[in-house]
Residue frames as a rotation matrix with the C-alpha (Angstrom) as fourth column:
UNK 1
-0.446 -0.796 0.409 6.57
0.816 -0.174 0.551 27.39
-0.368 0.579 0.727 19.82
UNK 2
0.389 0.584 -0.713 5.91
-0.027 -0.766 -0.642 30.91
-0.921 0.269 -0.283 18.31
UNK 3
0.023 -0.315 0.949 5.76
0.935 0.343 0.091 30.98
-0.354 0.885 0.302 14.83
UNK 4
-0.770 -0.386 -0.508 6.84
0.133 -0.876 0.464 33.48
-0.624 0.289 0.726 12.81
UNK 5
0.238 0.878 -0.416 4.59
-0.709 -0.136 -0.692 35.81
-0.664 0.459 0.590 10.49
UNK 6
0.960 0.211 0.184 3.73
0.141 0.204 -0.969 34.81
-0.242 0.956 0.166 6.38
UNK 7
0.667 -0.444 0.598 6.59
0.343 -0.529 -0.776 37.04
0.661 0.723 -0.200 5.51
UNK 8
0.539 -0.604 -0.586 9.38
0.841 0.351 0.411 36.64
-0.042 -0.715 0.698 7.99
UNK 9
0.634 -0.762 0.134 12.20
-0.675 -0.630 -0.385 39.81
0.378 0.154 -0.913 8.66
UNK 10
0.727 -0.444 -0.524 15.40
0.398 0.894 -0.205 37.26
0.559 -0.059 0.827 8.75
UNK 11
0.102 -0.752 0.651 17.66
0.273 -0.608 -0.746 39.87
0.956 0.254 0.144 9.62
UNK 12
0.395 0.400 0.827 15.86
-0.810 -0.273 0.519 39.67
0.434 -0.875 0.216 13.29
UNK 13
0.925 -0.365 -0.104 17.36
0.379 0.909 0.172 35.78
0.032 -0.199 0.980 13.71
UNK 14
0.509 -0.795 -0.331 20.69
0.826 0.559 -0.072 36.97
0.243 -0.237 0.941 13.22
UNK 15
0.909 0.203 0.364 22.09
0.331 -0.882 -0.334 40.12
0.254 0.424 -0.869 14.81
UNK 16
0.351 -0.873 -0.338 25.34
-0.691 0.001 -0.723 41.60
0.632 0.487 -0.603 15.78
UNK 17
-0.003 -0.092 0.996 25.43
-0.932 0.361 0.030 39.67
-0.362 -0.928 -0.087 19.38
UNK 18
0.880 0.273 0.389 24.32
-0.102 0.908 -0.406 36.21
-0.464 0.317 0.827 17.25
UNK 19
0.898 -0.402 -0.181 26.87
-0.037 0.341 -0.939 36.47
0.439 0.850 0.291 14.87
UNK 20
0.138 -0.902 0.410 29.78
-0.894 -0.292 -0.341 37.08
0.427 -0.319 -0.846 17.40
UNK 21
-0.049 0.039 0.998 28.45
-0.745 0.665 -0.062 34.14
-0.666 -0.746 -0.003 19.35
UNK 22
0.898 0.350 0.266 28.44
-0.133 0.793 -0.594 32.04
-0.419 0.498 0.759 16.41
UNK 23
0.657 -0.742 -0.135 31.65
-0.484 -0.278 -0.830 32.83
0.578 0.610 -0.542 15.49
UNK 24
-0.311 -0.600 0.737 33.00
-0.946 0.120 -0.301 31.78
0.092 -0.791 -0.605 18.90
UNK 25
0.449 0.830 0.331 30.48
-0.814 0.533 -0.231 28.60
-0.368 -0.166 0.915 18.48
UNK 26
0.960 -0.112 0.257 32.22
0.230 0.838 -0.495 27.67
-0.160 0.534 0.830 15.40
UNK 27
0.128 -0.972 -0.199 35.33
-0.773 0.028 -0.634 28.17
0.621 0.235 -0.748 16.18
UNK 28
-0.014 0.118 0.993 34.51
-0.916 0.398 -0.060 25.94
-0.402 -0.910 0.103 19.56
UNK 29
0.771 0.612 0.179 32.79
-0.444 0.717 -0.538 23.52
-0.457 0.335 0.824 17.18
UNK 30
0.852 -0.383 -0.356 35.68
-0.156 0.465 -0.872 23.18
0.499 0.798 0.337 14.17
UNK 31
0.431 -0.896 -0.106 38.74
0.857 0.443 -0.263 23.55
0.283 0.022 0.959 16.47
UNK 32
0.664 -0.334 -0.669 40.85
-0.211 -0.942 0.260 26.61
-0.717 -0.032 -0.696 17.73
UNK 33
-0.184 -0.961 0.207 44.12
-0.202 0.244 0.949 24.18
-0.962 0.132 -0.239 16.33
UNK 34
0.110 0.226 0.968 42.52
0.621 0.744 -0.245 23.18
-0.776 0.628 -0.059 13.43
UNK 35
-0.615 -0.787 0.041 43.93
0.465 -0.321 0.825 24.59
-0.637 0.526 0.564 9.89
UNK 36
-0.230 0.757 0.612 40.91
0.927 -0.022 0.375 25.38
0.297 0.654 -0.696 8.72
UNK 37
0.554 0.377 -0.742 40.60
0.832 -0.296 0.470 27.71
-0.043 -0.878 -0.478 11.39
UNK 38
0.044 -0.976 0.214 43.58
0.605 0.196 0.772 29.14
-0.795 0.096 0.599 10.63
UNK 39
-0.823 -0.166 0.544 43.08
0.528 -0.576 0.624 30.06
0.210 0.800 0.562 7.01
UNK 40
0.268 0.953 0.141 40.05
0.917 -0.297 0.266 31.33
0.296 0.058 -0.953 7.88
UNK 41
0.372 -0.428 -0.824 42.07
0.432 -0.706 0.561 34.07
-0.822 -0.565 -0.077 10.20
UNK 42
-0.551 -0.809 0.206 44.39
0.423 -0.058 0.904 34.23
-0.719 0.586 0.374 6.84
UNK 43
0.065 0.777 0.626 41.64
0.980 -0.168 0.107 35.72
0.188 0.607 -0.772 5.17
UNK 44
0.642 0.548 -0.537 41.28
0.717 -0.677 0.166 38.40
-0.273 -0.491 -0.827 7.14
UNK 45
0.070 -0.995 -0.078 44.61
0.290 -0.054 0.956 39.44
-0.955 -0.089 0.284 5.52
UNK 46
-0.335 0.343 0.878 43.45
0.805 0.588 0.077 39.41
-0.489 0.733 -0.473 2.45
UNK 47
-0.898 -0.155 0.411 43.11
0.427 -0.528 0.734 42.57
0.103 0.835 0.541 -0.23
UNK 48
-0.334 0.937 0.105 39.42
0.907 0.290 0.305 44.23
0.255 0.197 -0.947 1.23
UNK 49
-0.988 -0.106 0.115 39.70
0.144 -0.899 0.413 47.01
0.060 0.424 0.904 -0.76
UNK 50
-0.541 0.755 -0.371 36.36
0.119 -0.367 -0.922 48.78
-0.832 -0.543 0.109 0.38
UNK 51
-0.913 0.382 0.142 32.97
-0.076 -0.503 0.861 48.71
0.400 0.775 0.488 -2.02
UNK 52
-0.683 0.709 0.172 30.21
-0.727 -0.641 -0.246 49.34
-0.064 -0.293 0.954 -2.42
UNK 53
-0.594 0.257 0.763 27.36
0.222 0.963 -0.151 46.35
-0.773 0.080 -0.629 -1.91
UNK 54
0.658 0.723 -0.210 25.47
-0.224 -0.078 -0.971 47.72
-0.718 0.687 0.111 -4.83
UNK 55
-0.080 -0.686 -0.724 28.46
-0.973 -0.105 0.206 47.06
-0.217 0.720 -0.659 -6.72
UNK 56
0.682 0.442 0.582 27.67
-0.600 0.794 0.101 43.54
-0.418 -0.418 0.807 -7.57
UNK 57
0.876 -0.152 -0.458 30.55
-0.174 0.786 -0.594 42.71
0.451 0.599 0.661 -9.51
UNK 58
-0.264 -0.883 0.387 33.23
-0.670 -0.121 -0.732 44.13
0.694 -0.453 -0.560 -7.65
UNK 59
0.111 0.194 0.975 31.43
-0.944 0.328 0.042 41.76
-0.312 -0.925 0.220 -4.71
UNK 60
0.939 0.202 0.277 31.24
-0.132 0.959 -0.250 38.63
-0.316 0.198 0.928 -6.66
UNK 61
0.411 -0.883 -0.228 34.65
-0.210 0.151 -0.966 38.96
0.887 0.445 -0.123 -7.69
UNK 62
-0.413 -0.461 0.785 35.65
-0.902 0.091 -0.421 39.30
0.122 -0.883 -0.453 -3.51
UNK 63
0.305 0.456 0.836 33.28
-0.851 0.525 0.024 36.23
-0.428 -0.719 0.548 -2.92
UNK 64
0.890 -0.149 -0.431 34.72
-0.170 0.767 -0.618 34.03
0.423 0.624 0.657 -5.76
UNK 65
-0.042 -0.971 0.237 38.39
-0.717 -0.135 -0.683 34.75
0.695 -0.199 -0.691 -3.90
UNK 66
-0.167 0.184 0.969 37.29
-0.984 0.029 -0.176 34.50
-0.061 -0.982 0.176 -0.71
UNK 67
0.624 0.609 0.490 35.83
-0.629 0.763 -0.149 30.84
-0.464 -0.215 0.859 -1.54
UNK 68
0.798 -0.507 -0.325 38.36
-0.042 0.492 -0.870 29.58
0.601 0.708 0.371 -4.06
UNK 69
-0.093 -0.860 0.501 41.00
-0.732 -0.281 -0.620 30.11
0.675 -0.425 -0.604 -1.38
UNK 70
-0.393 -0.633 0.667 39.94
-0.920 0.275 -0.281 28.58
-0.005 -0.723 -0.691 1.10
UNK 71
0.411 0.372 0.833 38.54
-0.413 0.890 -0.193 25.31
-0.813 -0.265 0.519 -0.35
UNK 72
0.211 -0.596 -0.775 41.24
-0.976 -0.169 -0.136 25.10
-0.050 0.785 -0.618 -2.57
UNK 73
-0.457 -0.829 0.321 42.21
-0.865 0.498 0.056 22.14
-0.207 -0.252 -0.945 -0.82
UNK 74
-0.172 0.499 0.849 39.25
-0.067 0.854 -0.516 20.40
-0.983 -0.146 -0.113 -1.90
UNK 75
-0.912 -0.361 0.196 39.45
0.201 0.022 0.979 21.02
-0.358 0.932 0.052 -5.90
UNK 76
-0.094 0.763 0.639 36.81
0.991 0.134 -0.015 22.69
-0.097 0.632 -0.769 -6.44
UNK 77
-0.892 -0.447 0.069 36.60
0.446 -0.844 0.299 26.15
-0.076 0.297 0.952 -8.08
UNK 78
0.331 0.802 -0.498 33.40
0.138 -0.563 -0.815 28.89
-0.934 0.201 -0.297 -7.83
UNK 79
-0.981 -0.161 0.111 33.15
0.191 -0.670 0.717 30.47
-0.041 0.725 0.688 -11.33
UNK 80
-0.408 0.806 -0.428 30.63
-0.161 -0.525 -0.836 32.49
-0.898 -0.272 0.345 -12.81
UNK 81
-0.546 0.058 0.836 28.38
0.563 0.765 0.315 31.35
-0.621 0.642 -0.450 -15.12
UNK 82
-0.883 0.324 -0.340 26.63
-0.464 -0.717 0.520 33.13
-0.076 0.617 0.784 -18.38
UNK 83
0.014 0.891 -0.454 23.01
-0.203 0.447 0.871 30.75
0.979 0.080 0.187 -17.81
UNK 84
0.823 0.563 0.073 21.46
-0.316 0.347 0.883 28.56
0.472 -0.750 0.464 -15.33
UNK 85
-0.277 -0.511 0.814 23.63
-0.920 0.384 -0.072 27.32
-0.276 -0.769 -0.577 -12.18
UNK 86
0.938 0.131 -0.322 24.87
-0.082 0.984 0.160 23.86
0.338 -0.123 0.933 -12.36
UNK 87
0.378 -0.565 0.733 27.33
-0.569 0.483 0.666 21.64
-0.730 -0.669 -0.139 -10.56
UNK 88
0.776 0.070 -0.627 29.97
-0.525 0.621 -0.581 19.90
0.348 0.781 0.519 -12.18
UNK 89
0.913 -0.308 0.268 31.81
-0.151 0.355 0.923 17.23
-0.379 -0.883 0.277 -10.27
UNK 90
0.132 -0.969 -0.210 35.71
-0.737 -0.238 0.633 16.76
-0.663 0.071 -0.745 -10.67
UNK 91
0.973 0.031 -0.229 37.25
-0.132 0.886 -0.444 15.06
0.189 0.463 0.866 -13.45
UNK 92
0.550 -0.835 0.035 40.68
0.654 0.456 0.603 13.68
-0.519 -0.309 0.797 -14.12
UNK 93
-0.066 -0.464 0.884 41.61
0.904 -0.403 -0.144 16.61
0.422 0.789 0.446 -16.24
UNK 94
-0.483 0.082 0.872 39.94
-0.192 -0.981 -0.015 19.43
0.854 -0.174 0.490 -14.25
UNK 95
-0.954 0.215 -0.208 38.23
0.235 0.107 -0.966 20.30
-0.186 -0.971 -0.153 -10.62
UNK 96
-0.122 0.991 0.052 34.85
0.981 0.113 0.155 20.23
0.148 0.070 -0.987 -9.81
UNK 97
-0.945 -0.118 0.304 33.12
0.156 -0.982 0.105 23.72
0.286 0.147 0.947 -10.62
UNK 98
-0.026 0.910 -0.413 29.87
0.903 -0.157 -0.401 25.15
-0.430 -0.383 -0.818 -8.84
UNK 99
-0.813 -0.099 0.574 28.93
0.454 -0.726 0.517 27.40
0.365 0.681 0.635 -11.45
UNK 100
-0.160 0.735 -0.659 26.04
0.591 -0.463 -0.660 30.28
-0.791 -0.495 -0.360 -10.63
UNK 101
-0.112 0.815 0.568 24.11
0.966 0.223 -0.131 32.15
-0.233 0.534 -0.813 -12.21
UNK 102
0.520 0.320 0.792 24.90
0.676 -0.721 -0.153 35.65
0.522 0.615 -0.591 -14.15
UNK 103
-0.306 -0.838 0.452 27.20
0.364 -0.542 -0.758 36.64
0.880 -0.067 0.471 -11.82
UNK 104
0.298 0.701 0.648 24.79
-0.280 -0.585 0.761 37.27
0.913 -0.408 0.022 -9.16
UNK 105
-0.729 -0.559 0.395 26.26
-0.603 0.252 -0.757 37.22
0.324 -0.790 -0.521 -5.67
UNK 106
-0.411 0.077 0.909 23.25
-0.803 0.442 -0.400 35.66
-0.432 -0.894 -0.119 -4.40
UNK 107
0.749 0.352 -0.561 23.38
-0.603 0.713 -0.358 33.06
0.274 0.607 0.746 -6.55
UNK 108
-0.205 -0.872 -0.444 26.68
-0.345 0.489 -0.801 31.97
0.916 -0.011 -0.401 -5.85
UNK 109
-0.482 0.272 0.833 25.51
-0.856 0.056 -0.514 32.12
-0.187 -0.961 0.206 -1.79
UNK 110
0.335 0.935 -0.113 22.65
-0.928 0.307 -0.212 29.78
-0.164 0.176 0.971 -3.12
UNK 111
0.495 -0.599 -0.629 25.05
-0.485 0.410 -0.772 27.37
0.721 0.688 -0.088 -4.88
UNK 112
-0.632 -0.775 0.014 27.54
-0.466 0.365 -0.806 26.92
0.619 -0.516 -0.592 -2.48
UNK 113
-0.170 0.652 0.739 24.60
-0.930 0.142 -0.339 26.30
-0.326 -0.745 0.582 0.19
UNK 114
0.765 0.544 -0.345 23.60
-0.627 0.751 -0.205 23.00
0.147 0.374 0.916 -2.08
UNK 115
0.427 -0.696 -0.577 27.35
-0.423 0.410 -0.808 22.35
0.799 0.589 -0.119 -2.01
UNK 116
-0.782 -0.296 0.549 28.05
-0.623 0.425 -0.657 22.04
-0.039 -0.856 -0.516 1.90
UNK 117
0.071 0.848 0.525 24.65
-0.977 0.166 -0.137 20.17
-0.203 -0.503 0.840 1.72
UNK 118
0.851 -0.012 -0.526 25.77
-0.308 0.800 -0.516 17.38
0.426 0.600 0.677 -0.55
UNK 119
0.575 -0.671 0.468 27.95
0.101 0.626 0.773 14.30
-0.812 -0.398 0.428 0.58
UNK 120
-0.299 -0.954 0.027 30.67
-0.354 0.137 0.925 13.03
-0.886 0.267 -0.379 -0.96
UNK 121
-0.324 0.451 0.832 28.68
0.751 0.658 -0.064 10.53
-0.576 0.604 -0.551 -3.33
UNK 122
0.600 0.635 -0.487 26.38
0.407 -0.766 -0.497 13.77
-0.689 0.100 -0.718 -4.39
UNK 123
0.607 -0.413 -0.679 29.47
-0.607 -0.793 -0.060 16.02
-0.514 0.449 -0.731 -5.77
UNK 124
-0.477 -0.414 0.775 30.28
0.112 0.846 0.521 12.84
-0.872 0.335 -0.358 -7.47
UNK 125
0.028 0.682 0.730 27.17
0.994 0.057 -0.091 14.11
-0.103 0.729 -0.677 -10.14
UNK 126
-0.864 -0.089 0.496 26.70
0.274 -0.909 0.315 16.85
0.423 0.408 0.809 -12.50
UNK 127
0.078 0.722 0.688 23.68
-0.832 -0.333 0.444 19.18
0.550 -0.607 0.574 -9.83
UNK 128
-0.805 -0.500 0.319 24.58
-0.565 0.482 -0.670 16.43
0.181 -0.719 -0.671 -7.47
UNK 129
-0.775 0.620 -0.125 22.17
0.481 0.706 0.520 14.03
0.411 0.343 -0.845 -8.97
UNK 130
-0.751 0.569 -0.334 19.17
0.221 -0.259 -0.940 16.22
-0.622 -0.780 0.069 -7.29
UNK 131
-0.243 0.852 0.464 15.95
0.968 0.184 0.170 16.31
0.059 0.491 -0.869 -9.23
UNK 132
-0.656 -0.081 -0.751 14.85
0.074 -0.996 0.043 19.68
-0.751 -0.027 0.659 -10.75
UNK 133
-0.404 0.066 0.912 12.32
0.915 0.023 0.404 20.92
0.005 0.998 -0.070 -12.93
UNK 134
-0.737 -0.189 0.649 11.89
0.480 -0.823 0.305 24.43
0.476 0.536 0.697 -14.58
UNK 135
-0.836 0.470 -0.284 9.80
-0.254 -0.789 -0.559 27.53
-0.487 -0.395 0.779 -13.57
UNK 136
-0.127 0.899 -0.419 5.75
-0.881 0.092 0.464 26.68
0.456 0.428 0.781 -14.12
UNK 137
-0.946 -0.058 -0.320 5.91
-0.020 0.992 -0.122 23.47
0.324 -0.109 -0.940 -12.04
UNK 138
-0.262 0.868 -0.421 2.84
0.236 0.481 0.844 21.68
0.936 0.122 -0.331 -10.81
UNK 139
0.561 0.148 0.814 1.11
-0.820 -0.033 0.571 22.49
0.112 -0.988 0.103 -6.95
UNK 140
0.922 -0.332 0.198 2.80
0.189 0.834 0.518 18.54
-0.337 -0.440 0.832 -5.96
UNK 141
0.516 -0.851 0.095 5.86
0.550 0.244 -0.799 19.42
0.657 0.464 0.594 -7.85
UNK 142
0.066 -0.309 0.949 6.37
-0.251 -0.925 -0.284 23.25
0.966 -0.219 -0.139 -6.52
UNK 143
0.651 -0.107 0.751 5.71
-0.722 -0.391 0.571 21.69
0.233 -0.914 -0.332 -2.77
UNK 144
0.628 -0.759 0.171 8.47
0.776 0.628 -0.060 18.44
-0.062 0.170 0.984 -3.47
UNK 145
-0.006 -0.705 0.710 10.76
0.244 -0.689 -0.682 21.75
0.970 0.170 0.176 -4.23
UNK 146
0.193 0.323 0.927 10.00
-0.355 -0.857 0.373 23.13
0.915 -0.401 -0.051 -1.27
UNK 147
0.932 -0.098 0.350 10.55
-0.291 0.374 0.880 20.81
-0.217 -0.922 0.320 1.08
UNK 148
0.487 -0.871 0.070 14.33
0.863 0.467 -0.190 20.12
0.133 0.153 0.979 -0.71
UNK 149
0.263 -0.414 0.871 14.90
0.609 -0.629 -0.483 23.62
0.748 0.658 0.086 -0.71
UNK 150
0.890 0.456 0.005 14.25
0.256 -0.508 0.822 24.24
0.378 -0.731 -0.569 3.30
UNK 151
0.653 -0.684 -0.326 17.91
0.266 -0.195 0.944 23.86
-0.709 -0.703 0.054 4.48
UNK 152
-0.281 -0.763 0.583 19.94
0.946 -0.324 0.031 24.99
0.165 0.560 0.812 1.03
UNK 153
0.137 0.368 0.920 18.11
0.319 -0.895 0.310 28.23
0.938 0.251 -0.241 1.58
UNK 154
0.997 0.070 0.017 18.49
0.014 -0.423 0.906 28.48
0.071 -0.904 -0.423 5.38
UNK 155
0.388 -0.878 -0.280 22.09
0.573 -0.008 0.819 28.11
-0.722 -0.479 0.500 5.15
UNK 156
-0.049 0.118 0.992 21.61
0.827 -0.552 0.107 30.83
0.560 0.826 -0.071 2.18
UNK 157
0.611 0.565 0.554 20.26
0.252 -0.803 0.541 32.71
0.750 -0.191 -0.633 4.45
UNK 158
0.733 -0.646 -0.215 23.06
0.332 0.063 0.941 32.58
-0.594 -0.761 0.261 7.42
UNK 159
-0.112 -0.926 0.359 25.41
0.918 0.042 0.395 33.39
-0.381 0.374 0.845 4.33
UNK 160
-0.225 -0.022 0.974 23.72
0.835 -0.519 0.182 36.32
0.501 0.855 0.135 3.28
UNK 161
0.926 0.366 -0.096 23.00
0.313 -0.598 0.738 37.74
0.212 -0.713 -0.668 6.66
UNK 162
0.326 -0.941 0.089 26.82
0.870 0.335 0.361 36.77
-0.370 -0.041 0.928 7.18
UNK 163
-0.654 -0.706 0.273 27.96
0.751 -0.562 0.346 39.58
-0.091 0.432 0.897 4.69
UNK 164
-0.515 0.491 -0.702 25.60
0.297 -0.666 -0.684 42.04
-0.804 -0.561 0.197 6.05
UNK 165
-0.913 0.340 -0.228 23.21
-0.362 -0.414 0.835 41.79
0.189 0.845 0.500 3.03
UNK 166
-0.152 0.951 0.271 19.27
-0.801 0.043 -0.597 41.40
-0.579 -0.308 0.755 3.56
UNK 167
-0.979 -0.205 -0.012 18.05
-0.193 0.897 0.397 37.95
-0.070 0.391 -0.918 2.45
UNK 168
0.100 0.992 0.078 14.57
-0.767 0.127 -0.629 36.75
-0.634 0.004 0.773 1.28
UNK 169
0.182 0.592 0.785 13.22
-0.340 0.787 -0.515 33.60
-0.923 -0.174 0.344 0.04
UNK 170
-0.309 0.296 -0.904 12.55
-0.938 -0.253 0.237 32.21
-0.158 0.921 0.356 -3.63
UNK 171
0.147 0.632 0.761 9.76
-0.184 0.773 -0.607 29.94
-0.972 -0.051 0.230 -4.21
UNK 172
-0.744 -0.622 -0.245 11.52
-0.369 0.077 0.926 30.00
-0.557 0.780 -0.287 -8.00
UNK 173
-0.368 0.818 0.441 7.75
0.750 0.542 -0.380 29.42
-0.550 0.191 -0.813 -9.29
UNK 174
-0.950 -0.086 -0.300 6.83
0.049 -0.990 0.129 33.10
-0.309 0.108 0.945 -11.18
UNK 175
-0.649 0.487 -0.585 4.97
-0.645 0.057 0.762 31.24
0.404 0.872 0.277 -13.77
UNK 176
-0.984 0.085 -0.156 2.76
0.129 0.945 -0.300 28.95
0.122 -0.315 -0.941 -11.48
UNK 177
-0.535 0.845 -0.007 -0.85
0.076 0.057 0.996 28.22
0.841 0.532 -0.094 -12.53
UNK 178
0.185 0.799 -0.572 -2.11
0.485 0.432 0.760 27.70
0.855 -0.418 -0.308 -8.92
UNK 179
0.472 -0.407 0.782 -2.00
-0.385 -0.893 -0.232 29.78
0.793 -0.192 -0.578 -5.84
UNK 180
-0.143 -0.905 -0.400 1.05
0.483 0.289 -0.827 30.18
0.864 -0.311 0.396 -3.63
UNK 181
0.134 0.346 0.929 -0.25
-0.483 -0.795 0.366 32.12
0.865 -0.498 0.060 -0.91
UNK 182
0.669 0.191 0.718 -0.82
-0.732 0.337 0.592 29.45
-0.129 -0.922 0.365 1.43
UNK 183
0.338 -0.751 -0.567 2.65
0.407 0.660 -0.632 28.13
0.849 -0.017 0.529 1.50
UNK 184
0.992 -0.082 -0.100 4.72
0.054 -0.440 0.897 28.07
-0.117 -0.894 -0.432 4.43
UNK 185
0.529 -0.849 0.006 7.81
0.768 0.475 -0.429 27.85
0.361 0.232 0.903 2.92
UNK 186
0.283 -0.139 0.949 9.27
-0.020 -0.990 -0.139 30.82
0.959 0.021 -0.283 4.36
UNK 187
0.405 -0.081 0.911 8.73
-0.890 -0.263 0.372 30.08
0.210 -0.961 -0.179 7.93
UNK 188
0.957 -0.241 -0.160 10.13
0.260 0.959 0.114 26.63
0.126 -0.151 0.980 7.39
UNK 189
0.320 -0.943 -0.094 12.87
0.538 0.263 -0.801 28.04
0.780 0.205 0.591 6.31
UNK 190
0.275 -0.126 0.953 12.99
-0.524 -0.851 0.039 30.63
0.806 -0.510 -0.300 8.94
UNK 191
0.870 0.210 0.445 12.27
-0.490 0.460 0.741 28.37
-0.049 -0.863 0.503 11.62
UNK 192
0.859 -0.502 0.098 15.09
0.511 0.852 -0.110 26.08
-0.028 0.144 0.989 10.25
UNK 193
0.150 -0.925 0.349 17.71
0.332 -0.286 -0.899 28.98
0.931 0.250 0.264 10.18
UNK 194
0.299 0.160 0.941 16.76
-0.629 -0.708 0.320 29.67
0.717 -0.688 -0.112 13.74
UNK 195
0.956 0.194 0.219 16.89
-0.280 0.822 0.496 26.47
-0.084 -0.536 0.840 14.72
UNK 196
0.323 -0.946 0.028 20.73
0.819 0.265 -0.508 25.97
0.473 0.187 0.861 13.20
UNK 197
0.140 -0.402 0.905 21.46
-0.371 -0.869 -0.328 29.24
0.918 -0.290 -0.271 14.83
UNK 198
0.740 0.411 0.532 20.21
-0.645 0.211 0.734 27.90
0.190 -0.887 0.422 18.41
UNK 199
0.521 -0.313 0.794 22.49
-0.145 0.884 0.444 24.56
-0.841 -0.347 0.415 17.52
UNK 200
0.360 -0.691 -0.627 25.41
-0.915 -0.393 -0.092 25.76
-0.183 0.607 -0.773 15.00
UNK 201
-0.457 -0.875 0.161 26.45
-0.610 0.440 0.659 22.04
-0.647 0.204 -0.735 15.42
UNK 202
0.488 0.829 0.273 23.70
0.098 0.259 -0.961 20.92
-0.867 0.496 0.045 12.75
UNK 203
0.617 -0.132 -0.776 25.60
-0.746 -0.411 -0.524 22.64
-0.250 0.902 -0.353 10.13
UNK 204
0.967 -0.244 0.078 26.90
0.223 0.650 -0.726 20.69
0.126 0.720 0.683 7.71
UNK 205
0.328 -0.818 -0.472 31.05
0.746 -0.082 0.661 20.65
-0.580 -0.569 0.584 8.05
UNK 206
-0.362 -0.541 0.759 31.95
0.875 -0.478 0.078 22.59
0.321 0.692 0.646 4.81
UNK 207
0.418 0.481 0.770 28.73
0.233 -0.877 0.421 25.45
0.878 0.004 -0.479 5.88
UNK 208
0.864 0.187 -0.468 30.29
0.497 -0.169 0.851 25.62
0.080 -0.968 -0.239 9.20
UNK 209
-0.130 -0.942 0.308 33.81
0.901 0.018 0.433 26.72
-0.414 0.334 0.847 7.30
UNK 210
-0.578 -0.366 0.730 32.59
0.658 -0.738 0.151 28.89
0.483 0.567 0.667 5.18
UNK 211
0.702 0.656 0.278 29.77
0.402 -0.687 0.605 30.71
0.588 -0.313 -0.746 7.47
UNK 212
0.348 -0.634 -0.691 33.08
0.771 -0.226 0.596 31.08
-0.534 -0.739 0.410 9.62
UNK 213
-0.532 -0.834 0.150 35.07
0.802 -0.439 0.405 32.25
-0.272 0.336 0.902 7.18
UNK 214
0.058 0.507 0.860 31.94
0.551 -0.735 0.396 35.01
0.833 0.451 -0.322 6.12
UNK 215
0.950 0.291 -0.110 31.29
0.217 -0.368 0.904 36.13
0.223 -0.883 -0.413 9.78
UNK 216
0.159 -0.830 -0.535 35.58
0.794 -0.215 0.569 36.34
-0.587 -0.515 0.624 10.68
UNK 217
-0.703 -0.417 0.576 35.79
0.710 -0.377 0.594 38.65
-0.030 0.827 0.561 7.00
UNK 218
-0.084 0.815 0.573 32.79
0.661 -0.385 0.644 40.65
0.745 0.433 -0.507 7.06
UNK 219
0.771 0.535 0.346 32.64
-0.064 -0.475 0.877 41.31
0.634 -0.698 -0.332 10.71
UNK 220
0.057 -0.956 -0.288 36.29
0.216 0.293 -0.931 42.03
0.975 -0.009 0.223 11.39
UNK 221
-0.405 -0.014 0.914 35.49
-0.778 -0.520 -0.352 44.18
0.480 -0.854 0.200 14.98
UNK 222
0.559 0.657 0.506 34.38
-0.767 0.179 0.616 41.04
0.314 -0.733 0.604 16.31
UNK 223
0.350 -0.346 -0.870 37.49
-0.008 0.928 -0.372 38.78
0.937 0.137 0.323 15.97
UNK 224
-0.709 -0.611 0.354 39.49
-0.294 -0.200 -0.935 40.30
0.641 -0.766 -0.038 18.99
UNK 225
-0.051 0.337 0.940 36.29
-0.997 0.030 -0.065 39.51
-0.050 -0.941 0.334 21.55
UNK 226
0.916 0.400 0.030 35.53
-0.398 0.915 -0.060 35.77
-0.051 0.043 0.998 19.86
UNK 227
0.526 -0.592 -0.611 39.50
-0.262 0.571 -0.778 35.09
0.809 0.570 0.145 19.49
């Protein structure tokens, strides 16, 4: 196996040839007949009134659509949150919300990524019951993060390559007493977004929806060769 460097370029794992063939992967994978499929196309229809990616709100406002549409059918709603990101699961009064963080597009990416990751049982709890604790953690805590964080972040990363925006890490540690240098968390994840590239049928079902629905909306000049 070649490993990648310290400090990975992701943007090499997925280029335009990868992303057409994944598109055609997961359409193979979910279905041609399948309604999901479908709305995903029905997107493409959709209001995408041209900006600018430095514009981050005008984007987070397209990515909150873009997602609230088409998992409408499952009751749950992106919104945008004024603090920390948390998960709240559906009650009998309201739908479950996957709230993010300041509005930041690649927070929401981040978010959702925990959401295809969690089962059913999971989005049953407020942060789908997932153990967390704050910036400053311990060396044993910071690498327990790390190793939960390899696949929400690689299917981050497939979502953020997805809407042609450059993606890097976050070891979410700023404040940590002890050095981080010799982590590999990076190339885990690298290795692990290469490795779902290679074999698209890994992805969780919901990431395999919405990485469609990024890759059919983002990269409209490829639907006609993958449809």
């Amino acid at each position: 196996m070649v490993y990648p460097p310290p400090h990975p370029d992701f943007s090499i794992l997925f280029t335009h040839i990868n992303k057409i063939r994944m598109q055609q992967q997961l359409i193979n994978l979910i279905g041609i007949d399948n309604h999901r499929v479908v709305r995903c196309a029905d997107l493409l229809f959709l209001d995408k009134t041209p900006f600018s990616q430095d514009d981050e709100q005008m984007a987070t406002e397209w990515l909150m659509s873009v997602f609230n549409q088409l998992f409408a059918y499952q009751h749950v709603t992106l919104v945008r949150g004024e603090c920390e990101p948390e998960y709240f699961p559906a009650t009998e009064y309201q739908t479950a919300r996957i709230q993010f963080a300041h509005g930041f597009f690649a927070s929401a990416l981040h978010e959702i990524s925990h959401w295809c990751i969690a089962g059913s049982k999971r989005r049953a709890l407020i942060d789908f019951g997932y153990w967390y604790a704050p910036d400053g953690r311990s060396a044993a805590q910071q690498h327990q993060f790390e190793h939960l964080e390899i696949k929400p972040q690689a299917l981050e990363c497939l979502f953020t390559l997805a809407c042609n925006r450059p993606f890097g890490v976050s070891l979410d540690n700023l404040f940590a007493d002890f050095d981080t240098e010799g982590s590999t968390f990076a190339i885990d994840v690298y290795q692990q977004v290469a490795s779902y590239i290679d074999e698209p049928h890994q992805l969780p079902r919901d990431a395999k929806i919405w990485l469609l629905a990024l890759l059919m909306v983002n990269n409209s000049e490829s639907v006609t060769m993958a449809l």
